[in-house]
Structures are given as C-alpha cells and as structure tokens.
C-alpha positions as CSV (number, residue, x, y, z in Angstrom):
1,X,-22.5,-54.6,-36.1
2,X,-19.6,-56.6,-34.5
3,X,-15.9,-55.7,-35.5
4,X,-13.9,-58.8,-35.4
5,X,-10.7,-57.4,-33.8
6,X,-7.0,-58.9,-34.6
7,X,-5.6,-61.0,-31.9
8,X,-2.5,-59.4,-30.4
9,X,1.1,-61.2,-30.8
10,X,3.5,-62.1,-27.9
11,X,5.4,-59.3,-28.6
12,X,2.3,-57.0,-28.6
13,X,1.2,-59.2,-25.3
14,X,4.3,-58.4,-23.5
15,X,3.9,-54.5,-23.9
16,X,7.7,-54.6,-25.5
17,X,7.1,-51.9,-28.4
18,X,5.4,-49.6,-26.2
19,X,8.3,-49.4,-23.5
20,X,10.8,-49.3,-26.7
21,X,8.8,-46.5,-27.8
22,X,8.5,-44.5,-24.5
23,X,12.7,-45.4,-24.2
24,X,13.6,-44.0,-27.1
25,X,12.0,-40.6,-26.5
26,X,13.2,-40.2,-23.2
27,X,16.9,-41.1,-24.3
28,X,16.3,-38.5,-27.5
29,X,15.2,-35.7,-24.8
30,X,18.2,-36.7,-22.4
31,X,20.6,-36.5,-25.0
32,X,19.3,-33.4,-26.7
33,X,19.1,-31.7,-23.2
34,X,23.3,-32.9,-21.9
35,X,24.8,-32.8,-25.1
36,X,23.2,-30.5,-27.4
37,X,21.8,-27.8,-24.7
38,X,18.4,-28.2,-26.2
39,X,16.1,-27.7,-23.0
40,X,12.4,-29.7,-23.4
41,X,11.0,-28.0,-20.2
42,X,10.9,-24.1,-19.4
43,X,12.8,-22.8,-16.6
44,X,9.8,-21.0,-15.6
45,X,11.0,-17.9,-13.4
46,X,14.1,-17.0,-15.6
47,X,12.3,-17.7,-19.5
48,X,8.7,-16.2,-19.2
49,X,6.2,-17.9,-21.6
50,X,4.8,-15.6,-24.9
51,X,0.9,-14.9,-24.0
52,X,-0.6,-15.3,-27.4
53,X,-2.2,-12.4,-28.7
54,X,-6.1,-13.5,-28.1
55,X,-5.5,-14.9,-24.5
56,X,-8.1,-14.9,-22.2
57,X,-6.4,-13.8,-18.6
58,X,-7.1,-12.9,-15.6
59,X,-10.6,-10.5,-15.3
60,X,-9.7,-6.8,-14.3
61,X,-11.5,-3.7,-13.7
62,X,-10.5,-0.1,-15.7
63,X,-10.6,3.0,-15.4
64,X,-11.8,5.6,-18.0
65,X,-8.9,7.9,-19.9
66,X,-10.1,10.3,-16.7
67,X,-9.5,8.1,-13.8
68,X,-13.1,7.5,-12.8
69,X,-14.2,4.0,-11.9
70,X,-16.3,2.9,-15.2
71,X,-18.5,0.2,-13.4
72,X,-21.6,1.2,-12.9
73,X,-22.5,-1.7,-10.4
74,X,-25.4,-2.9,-13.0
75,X,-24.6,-6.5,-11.8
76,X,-24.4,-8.5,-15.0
77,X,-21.2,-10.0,-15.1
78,X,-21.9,-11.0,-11.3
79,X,-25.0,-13.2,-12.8
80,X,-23.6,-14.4,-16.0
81,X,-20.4,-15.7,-14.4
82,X,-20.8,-19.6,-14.5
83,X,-18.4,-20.3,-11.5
84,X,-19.8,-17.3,-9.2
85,X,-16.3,-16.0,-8.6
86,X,-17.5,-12.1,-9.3
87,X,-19.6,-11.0,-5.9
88,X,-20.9,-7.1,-6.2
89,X,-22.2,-5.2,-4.0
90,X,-24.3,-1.9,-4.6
91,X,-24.4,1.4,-2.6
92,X,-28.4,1.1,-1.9
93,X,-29.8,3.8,-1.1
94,X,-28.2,6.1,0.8
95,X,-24.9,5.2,-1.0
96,X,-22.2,7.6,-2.2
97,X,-23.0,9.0,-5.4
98,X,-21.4,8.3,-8.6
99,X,-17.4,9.6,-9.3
100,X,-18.5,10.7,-12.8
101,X,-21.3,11.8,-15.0
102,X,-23.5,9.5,-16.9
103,X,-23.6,6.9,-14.2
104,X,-26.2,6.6,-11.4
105,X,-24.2,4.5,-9.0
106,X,-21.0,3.1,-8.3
107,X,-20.3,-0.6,-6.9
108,X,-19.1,-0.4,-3.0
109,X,-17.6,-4.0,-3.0
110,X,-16.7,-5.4,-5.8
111,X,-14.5,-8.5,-5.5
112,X,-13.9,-11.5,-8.1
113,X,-11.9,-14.9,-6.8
114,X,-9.1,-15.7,-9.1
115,X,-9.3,-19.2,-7.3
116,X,-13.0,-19.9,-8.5
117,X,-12.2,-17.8,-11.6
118,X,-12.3,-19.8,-15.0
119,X,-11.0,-17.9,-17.6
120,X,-14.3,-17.8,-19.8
121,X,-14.6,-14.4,-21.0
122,X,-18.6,-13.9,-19.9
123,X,-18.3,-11.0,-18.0
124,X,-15.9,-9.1,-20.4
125,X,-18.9,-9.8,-23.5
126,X,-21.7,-8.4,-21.4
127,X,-20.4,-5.8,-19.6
128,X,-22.1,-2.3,-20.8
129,X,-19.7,-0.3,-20.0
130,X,-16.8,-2.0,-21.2
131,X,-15.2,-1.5,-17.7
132,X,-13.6,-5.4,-16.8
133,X,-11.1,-7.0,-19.4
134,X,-9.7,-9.9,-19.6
135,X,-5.9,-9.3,-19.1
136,X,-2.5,-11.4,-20.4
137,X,-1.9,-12.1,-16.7
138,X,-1.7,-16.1,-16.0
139,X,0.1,-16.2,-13.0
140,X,-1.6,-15.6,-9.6
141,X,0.7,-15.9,-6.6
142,X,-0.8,-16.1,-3.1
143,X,0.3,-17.5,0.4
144,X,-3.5,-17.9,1.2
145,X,-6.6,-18.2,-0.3
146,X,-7.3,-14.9,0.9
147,X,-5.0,-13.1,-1.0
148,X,-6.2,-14.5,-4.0
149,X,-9.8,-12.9,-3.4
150,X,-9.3,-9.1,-5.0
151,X,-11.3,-6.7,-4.2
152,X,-12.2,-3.2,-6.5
153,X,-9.2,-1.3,-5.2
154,X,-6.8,-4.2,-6.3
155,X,-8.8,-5.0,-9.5
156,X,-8.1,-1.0,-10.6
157,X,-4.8,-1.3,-10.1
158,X,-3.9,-4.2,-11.8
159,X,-6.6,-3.1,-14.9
160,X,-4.7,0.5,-15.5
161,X,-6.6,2.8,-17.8
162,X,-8.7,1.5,-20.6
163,X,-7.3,2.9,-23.9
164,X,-10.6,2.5,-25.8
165,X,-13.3,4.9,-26.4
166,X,-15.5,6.7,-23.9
167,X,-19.1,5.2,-24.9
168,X,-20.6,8.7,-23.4
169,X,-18.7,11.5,-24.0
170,X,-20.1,12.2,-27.8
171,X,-24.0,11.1,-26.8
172,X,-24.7,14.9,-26.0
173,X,-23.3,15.9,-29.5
174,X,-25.4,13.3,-31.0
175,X,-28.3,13.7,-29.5
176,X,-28.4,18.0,-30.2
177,X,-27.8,16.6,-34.0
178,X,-30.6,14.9,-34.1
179,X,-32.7,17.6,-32.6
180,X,-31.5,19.6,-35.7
181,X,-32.4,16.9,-38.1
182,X,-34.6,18.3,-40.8
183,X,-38.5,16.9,-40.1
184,X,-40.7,17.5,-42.9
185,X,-44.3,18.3,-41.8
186,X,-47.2,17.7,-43.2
C-alpha cells in the first residue's frame, strides 16, 4: 500500500511555524517566570521533589524488629539481578555462624553498585526473607565511583528496621498445632 503524502507549502518548507511555535513557549515560560514568579524548573537543593508513593528506589538491606541481619546469603537476588550490580559473598565453611535463629548462614560481603544499579525491583520480588527493599531514596551522591559501591554495613544503615512481620517467629506455634490436629484412624 502506498500513502500518497501532501506536498509541504513554502511556509511549511521554511520551518516558519515550528520556530513560531518553539518562540512562543519560550516567551510564555520567560514571562511566567520574571513577571508572575511562576518557576518552570525546580531549584533542586532548596525544593525536594515528592517521591510517589509506589517508587522504586534505591535497593537496601533490613534488619528484623530484633536487629539481626535478615539475609540469609541464599544468593538469589545476586542471580536474578539483570545488570549484576548485587555481588554476595558466603561464609563457606568455616564461616561465622548465623546472628539469629532460623538461619544457617549469614552473607560476609555483601555489596550492590548504585552505579550499575537499575531500579527494577528483581531482587526485592524474590528475596525469601524479605530482607532488601527498594527504598524512596533517588539521589546518590559520590566523589568516586568507589563510594557509590555499598557494602552490607552501609546497606543496613541506610535500610533501618523492617516494620513488617517476622516470617519465622509463629512457624514453632504452627507447627505444635498441627501436631495436635485431630487424625482419624482407621
């Protein structure tokens, strides 16, 4: 199928409504700006921008309502994470034992680069343990490309305390309940 296409006027040739157009919008922003004191841009550090409320931030690591580490070092969110920006590393075997009960290890490194990092929420949907978020943060500020490279102790600080539920502290309850679930024999 060919579309026959209009031909363009001299007007239209010479690009004329189009630098009209672009004109007209920058002397309505000039003049909303010196007269009316209607700013178009954001003077970023004095007005802060409004995060929504289902941004996806900045991936940090949480504690538990206890203060224990709640990564369990099971590596998923270091395999899912399309950019490889998350880099674990696990005790082995003669590693330090875990800070809490109900976990068999703990990560010893545990780094993610913010510069490689691209915002997509992978490792916050398969983590087990519910123990990286994605925060409201947006701005990373670094004089190297070293500083923007955090590692576990800077990821827990800047994650806080997770205020949901602790997945394990009810199992033990559940599980004696069903041990005294009625079993009909036959």
């Amino acid at each position: 199928m060919i579309v026959d296409r209009k031909p363009l006027t001299f007007s239209e040739r010479l690009y004329l409504p189009a630098f009209i157009g672009g004109f007209k919008v920058t002397i309505r922003h000039a003049f909303n700006t010196l007269f009316r004191s209607k700013g178009v841009t954001m003077e970023y550090p004095e007005q802060k921008w409004t995060v929504p409320e289902n941004y996806r931030g900045a991936p940090y690591l949480v504690k538990d309502q206890d203060g224990n580490t709640k990564c369990v070092s099971c590596q998923l969110c270091e395999f899912v994470c399309p950019p490889k920006a998350i880099r674990i590393t696990p005790p082995g075997q003669d590693g330090k034992p875990a800070d809490r009960a109900n976990a068999e290890k703990m990560p010893l490194e545990f780094e993610i680069n913010m510069l490689r990092c691209i915002y997509c929420g992978f490792c916050q949907e398969v983590c087990p343990e519910e123990a990286i978020f994605l925060k409201n943060d947006w701005s990373h500020l670094g004089s190297s490309r070293a500083e923007l490279i955090y590692n576990k102790e800077k990821l827990l600080s800047l994650g806080g305390v997770s205020p949901g539920i602790q997945k394990w502290k009810h199992k033990l309850e559940e599980a004696q309940a069903q041990e005294s679930f009625p079993v009909k024999k036959k």
